[in-house]
C-alpha positions as CSV (number, residue, x, y, z in Angstrom):
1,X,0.0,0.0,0.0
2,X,1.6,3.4,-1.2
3,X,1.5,6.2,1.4
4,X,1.3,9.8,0.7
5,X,3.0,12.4,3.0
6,X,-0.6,13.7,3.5
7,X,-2.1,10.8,4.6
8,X,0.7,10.5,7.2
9,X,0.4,14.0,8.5
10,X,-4.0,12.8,8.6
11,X,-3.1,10.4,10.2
12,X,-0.5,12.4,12.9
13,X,-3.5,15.2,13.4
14,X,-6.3,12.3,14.2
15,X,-4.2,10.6,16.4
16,X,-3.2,14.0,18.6
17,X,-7.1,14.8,18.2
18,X,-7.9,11.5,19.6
19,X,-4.6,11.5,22.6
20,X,-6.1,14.9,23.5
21,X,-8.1,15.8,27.0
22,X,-11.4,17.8,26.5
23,X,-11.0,20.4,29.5
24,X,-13.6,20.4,31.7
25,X,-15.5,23.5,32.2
26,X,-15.5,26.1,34.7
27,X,-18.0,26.5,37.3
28,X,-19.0,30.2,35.8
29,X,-19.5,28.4,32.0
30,X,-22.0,25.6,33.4
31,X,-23.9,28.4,35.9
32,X,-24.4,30.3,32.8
33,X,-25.7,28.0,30.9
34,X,-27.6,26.5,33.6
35,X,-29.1,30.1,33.4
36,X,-29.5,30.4,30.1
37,X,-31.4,27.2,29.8
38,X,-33.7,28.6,32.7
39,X,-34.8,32.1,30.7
40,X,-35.4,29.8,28.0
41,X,-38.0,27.3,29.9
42,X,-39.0,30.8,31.8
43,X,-40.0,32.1,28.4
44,X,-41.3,29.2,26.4
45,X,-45.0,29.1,26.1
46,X,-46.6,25.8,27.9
47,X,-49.4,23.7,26.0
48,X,-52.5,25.0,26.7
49,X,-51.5,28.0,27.9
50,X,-54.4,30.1,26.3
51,X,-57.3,28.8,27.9
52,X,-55.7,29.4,31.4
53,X,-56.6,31.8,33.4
54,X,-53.6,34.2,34.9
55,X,-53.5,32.0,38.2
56,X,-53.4,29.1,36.3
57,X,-50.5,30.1,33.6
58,X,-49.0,31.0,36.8
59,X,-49.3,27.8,38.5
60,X,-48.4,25.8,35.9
61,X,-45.2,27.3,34.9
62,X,-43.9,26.6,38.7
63,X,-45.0,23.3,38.4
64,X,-42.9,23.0,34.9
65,X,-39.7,24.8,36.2
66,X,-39.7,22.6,39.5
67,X,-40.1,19.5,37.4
68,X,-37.3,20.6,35.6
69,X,-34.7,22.3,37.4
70,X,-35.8,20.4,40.3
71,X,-33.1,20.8,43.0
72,X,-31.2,23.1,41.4
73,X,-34.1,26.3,41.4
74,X,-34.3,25.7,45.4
75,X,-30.7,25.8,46.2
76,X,-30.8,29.3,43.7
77,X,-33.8,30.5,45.7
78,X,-32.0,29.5,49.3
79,X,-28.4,31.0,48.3
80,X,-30.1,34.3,47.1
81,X,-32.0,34.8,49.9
82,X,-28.9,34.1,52.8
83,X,-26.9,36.0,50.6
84,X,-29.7,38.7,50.5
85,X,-30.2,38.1,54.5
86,X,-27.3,38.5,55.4
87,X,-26.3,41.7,53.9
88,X,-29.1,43.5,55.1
89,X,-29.7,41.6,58.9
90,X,-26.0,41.2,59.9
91,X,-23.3,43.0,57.6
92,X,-24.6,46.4,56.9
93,X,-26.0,46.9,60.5
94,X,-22.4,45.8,61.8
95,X,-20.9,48.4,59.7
96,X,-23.6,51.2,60.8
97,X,-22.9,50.1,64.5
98,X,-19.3,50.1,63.8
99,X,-19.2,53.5,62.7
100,X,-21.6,55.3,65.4
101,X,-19.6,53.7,67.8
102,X,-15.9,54.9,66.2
């Protein structure tokens, strides 16, 4: 079988495609898409949608996020409120308190 100098380098660049280690993501890239799949299942209009009433669009579409995101909407919803929580309960009064008392 006659080889070509091209099919040798093919060969070279499939065999250092194949050798080489997909990085993982960061953290920051799968949050964001994480997010971005959320505004889209936010935004996309549910079956049926039309004959609801507003009460019942809005029901439904909690049902459908929760069944989807599951786990991952309540940790959002627990972190933003401790982070909310605590800047307002504990770490701006200790810097008010801190200062009247300087």
């Amino acid at each position: 079988m006659n080889s070509t100098p091209n099919d040798s380098i093919t060969t070279g660049i499939q065999t250092v495609l194949e050798d080489a280690v997909i990085p993982r993501r960061r953290p920051w890239h799968r949050l964001r898409d994480i997010l971005k799949q959320f505004r889209h299942d936010l935004r996309e209009p549910l079956p049926g949608d039309a004959e609801r009433s507003f009460g019942g669009r809005v029901g439904a579409r909690c049902r459908y996020l929760i069944k989807r995101h599951g786990w991952k909407l309540v940790w959002a919803i627990v972190i933003y409120y401790f982070i909310r929580d605590m800047l307002l309960y504990v770490i701006l009064p200790y810097f008010v308190a801190r200062s009247l008392l300087n």
